[in-house]
N, CA, C and O atoms as a Tripos MOL2 file, in Angstrom:
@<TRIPOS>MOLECULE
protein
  176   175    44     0     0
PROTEIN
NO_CHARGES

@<TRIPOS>ATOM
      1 N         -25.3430   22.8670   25.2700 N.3       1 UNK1
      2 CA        -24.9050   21.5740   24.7490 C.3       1 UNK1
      3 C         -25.5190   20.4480   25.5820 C.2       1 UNK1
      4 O         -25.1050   20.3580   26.7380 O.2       1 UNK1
      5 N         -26.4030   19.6160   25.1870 N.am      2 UNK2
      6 CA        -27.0490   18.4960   25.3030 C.3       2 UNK2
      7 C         -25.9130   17.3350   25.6410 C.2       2 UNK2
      8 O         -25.0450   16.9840   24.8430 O.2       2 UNK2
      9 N         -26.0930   16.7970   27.0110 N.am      3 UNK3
     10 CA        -25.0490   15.4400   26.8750 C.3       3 UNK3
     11 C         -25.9730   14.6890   26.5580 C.2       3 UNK3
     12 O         -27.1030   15.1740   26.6210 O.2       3 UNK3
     13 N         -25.8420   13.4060   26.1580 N.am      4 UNK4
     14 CA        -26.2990   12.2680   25.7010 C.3       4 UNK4
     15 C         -26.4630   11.2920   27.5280 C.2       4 UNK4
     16 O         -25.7290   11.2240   28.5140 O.2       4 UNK4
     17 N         -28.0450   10.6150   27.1060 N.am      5 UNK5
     18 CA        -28.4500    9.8510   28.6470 C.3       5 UNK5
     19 C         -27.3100    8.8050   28.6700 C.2       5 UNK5
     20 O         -27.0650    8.6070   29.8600 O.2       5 UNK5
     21 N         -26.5040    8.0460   27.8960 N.am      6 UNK6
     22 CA        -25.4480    7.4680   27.2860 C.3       6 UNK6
     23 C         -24.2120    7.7420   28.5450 C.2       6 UNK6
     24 O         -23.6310    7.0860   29.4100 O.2       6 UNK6
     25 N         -24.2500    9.3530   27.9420 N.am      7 UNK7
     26 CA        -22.6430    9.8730   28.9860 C.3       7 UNK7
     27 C         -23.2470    9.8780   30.1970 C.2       7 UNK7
     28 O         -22.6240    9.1810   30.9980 O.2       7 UNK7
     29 N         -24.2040   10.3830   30.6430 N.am      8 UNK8
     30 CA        -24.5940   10.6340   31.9370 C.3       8 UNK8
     31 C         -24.7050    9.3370   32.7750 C.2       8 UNK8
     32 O         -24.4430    9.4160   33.9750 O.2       8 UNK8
     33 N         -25.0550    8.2020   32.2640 N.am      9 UNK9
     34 CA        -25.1730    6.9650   33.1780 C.3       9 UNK9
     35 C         -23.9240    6.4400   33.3390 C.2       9 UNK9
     36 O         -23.6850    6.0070   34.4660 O.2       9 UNK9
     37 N         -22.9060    6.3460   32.3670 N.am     10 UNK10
     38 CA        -21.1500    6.7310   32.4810 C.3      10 UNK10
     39 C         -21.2370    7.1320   33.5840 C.2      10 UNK10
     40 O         -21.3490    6.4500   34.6030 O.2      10 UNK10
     41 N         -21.1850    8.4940   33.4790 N.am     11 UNK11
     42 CA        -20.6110    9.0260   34.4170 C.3      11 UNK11
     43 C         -21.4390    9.1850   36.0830 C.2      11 UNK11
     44 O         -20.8850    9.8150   36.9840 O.2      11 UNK11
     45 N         -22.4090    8.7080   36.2200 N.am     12 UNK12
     46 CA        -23.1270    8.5860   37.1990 C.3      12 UNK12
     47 C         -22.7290    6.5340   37.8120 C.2      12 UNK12
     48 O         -23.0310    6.0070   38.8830 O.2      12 UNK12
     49 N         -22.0460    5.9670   36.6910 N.am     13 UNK13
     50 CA        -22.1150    4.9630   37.6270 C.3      13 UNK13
     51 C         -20.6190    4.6920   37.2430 C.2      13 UNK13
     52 O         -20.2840    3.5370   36.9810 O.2      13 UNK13
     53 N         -19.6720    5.7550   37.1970 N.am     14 UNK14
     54 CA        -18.4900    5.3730   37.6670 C.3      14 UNK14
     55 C         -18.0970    6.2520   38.8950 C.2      14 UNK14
     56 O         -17.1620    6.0820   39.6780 O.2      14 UNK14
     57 N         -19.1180    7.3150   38.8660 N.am     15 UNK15
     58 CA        -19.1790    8.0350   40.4280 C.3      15 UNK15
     59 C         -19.8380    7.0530   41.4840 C.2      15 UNK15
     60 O         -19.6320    7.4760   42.6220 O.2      15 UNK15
     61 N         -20.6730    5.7040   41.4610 N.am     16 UNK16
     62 CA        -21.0690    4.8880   42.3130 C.3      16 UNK16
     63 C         -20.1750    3.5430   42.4920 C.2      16 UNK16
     64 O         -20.2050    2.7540   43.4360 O.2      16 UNK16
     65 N         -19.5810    3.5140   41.6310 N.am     17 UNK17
     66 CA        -18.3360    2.4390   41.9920 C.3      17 UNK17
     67 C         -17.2610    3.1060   42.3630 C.2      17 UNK17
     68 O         -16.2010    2.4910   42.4800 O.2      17 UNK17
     69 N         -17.3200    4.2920   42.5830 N.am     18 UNK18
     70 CA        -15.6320    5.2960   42.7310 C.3      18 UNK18
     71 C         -16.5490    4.7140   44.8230 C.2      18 UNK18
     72 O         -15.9410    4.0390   45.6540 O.2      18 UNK18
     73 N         -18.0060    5.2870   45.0140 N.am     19 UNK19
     74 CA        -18.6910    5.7970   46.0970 C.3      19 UNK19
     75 C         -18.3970    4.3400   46.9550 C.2      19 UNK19
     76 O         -17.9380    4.2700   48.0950 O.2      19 UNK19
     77 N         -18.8320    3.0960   45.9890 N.am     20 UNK20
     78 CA        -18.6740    1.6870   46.9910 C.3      20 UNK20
     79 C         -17.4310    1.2970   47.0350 C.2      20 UNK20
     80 O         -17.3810    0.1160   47.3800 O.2      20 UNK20
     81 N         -16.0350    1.9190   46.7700 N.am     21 UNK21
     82 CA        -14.9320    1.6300   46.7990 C.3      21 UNK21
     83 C         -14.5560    2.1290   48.3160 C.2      21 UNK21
     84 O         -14.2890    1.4550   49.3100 O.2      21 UNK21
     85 N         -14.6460    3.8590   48.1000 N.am     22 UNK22
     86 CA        -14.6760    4.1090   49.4280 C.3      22 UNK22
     87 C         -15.4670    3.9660   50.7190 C.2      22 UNK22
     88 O         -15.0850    4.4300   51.7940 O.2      22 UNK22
     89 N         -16.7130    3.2200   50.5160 N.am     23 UNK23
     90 CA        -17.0770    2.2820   51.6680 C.3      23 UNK23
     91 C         -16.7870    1.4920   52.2320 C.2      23 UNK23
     92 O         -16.7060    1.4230   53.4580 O.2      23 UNK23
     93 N         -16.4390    0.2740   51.0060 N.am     24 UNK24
     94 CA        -15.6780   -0.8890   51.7040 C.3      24 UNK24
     95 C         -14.6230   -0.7770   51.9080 C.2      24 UNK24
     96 O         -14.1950   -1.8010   52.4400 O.2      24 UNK24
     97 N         -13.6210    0.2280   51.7240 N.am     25 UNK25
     98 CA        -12.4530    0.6070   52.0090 C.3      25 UNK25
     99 C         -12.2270    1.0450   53.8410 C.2      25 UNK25
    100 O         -11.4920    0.5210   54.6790 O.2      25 UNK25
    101 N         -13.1680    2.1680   53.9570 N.am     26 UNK26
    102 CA        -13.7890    2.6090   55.3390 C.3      26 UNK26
    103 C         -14.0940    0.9910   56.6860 C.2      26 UNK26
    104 O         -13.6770    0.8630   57.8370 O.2      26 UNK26
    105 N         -14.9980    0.0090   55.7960 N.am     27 UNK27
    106 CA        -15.1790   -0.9150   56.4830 C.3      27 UNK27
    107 C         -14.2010   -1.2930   56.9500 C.2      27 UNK27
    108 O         -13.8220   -1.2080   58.1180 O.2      27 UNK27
    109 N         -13.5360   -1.9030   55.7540 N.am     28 UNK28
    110 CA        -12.0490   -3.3120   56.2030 C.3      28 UNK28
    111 C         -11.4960   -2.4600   57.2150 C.2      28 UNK28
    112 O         -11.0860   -2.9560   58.2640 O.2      28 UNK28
    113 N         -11.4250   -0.7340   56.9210 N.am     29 UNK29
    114 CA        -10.0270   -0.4760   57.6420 C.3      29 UNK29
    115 C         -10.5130   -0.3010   59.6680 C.2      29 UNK29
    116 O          -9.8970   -0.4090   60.7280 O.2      29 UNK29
    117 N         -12.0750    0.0430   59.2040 N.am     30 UNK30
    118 CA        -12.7720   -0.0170   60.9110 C.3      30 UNK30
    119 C         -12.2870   -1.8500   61.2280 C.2      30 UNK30
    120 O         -11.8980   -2.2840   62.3130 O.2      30 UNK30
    121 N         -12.3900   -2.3320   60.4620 N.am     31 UNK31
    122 CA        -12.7100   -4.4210   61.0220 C.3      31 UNK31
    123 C         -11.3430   -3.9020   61.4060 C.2      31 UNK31
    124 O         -11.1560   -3.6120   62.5880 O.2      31 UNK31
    125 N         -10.1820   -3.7280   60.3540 N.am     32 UNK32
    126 CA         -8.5780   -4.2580   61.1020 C.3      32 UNK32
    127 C          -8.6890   -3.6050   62.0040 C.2      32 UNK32
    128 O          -8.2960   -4.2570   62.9720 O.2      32 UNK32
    129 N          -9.1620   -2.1810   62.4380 N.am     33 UNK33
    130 CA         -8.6030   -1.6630   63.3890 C.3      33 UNK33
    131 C          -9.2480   -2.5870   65.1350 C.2      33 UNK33
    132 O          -8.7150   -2.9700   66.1760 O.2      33 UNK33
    133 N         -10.7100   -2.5710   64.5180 N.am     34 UNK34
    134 CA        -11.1570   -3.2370   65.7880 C.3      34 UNK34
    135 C         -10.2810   -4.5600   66.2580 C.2      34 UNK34
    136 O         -10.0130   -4.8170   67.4310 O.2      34 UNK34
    137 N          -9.8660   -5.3950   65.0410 N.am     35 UNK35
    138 CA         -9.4360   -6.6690   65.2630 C.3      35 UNK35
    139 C          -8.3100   -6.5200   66.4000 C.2      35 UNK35
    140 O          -8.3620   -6.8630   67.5810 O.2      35 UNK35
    141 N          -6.8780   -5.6650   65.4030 N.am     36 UNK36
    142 CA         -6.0430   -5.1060   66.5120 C.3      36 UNK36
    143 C          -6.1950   -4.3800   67.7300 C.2      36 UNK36
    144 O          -5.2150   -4.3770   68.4740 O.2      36 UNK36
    145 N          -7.2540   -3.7410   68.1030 N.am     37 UNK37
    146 CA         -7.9190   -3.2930   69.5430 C.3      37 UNK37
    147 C          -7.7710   -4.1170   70.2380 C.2      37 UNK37
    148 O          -6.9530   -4.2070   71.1540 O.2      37 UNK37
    149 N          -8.9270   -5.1860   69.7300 N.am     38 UNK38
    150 CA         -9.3590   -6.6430   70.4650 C.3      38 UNK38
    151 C          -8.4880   -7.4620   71.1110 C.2      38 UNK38
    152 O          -8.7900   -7.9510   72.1990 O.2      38 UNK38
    153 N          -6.8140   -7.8050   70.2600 N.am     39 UNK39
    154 CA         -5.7620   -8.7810   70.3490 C.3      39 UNK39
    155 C          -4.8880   -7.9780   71.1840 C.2      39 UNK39
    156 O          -3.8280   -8.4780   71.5590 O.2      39 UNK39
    157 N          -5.2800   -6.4870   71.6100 N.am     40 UNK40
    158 CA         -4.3820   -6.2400   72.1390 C.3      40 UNK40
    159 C          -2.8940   -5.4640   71.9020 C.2      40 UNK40
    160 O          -2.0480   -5.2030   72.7570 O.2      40 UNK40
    161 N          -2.8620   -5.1530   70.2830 N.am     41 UNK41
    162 CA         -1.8810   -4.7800   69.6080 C.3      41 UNK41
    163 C          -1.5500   -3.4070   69.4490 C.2      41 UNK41
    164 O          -0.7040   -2.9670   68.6700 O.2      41 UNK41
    165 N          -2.2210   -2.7910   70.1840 N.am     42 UNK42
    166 CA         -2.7770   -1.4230   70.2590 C.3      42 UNK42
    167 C          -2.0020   -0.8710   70.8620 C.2      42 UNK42
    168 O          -1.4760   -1.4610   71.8050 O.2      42 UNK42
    169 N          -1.6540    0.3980   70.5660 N.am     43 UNK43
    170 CA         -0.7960    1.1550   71.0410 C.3      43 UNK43
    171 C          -1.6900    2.3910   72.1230 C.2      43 UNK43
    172 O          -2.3220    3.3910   71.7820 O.2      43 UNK43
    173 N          -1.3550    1.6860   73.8510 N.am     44 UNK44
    174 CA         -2.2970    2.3320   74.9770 C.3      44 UNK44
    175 C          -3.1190    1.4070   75.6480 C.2      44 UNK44
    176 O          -3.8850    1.7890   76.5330 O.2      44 UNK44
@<TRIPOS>BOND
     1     1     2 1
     2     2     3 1
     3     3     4 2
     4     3     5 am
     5     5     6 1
     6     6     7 1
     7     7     8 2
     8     7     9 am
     9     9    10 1
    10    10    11 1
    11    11    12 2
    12    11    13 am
    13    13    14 1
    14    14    15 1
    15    15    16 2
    16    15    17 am
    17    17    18 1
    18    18    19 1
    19    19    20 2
    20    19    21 am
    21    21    22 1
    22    22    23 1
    23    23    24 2
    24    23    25 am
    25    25    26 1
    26    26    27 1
    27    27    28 2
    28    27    29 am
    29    29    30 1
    30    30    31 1
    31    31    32 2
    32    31    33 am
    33    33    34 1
    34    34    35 1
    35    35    36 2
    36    35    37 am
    37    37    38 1
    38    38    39 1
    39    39    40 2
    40    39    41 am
    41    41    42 1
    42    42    43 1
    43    43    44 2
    44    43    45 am
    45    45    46 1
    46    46    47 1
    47    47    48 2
    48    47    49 am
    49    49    50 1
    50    50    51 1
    51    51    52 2
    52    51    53 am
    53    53    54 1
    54    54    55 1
    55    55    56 2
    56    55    57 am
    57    57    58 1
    58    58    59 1
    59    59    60 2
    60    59    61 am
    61    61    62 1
    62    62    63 1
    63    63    64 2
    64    63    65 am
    65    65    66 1
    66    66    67 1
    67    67    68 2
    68    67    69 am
    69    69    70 1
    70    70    71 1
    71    71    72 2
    72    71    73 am
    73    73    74 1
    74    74    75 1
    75    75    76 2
    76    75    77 am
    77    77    78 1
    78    78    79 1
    79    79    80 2
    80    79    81 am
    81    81    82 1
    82    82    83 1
    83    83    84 2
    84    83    85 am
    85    85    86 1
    86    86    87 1
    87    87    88 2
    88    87    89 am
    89    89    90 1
    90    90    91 1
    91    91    92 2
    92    91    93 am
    93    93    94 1
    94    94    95 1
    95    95    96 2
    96    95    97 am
    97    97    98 1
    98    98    99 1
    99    99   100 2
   100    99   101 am
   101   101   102 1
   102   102   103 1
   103   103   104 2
   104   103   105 am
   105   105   106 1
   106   106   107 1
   107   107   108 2
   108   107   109 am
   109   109   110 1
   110   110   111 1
   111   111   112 2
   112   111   113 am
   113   113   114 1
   114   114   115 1
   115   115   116 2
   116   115   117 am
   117   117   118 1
   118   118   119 1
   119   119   120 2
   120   119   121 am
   121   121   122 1
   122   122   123 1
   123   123   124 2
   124   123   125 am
   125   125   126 1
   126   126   127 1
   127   127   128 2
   128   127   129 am
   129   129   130 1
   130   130   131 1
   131   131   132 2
   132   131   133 am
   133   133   134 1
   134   134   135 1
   135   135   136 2
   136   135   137 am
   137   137   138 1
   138   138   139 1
   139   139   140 2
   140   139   141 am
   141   141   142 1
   142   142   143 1
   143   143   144 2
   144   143   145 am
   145   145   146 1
   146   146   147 1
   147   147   148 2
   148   147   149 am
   149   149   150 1
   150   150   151 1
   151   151   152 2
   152   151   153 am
   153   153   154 1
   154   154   155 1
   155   155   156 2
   156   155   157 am
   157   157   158 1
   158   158   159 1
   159   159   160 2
   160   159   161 am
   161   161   162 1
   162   162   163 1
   163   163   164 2
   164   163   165 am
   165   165   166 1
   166   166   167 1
   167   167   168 2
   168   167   169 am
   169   169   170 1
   170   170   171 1
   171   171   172 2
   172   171   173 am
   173   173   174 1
   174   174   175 1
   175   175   176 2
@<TRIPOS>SUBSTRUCTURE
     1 UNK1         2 RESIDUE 1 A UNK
     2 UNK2         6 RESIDUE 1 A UNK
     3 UNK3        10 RESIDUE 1 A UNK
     4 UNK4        14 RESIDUE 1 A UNK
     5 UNK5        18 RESIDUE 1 A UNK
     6 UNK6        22 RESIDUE 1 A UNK
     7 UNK7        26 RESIDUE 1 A UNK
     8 UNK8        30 RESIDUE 1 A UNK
     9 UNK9        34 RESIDUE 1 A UNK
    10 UNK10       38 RESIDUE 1 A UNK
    11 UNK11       42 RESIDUE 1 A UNK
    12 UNK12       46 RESIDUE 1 A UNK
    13 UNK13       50 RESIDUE 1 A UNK
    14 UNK14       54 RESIDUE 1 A UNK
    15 UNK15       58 RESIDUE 1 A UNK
    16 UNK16       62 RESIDUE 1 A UNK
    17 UNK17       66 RESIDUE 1 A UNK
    18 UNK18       70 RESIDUE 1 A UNK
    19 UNK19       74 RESIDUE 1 A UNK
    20 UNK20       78 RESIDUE 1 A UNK
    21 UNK21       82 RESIDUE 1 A UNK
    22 UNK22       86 RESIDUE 1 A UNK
    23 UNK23       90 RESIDUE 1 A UNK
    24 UNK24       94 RESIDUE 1 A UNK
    25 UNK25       98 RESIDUE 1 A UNK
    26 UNK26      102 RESIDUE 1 A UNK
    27 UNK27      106 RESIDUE 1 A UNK
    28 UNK28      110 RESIDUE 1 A UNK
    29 UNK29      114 RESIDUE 1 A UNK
    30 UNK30      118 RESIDUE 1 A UNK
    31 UNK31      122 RESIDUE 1 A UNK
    32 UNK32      126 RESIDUE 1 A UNK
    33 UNK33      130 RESIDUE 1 A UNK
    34 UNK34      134 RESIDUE 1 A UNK
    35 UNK35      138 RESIDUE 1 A UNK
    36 UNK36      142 RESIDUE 1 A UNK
    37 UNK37      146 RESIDUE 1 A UNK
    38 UNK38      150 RESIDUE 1 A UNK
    39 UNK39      154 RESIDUE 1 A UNK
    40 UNK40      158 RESIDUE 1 A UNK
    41 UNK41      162 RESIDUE 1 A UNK
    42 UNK42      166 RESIDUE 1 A UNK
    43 UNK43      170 RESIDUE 1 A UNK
    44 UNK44      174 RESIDUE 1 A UNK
């Protein structure tokens, strides 16, 4: 069964917005953590 180039770019570019979600997700959560390091809020 033949998918259509149609479904495949679907589904290839909701696997790349699923991919840059969990990047910038990764980022913010490295920035807060550094931020709270920095200020001191840190537990240690």
């Amino acid at each position: 069964m033949a998918k259509r180039p149609s479904d495949m770019h679907k589904k290839r570019r909701g696997r790349n917005i699923a991919l840059v979600v969990v990047v910038f997700a990764l980022a913010a959560l490295f920035y807060v953590m550094s931020i709270v390091r920095m200020s001191g809020g840190g537990a240690g």
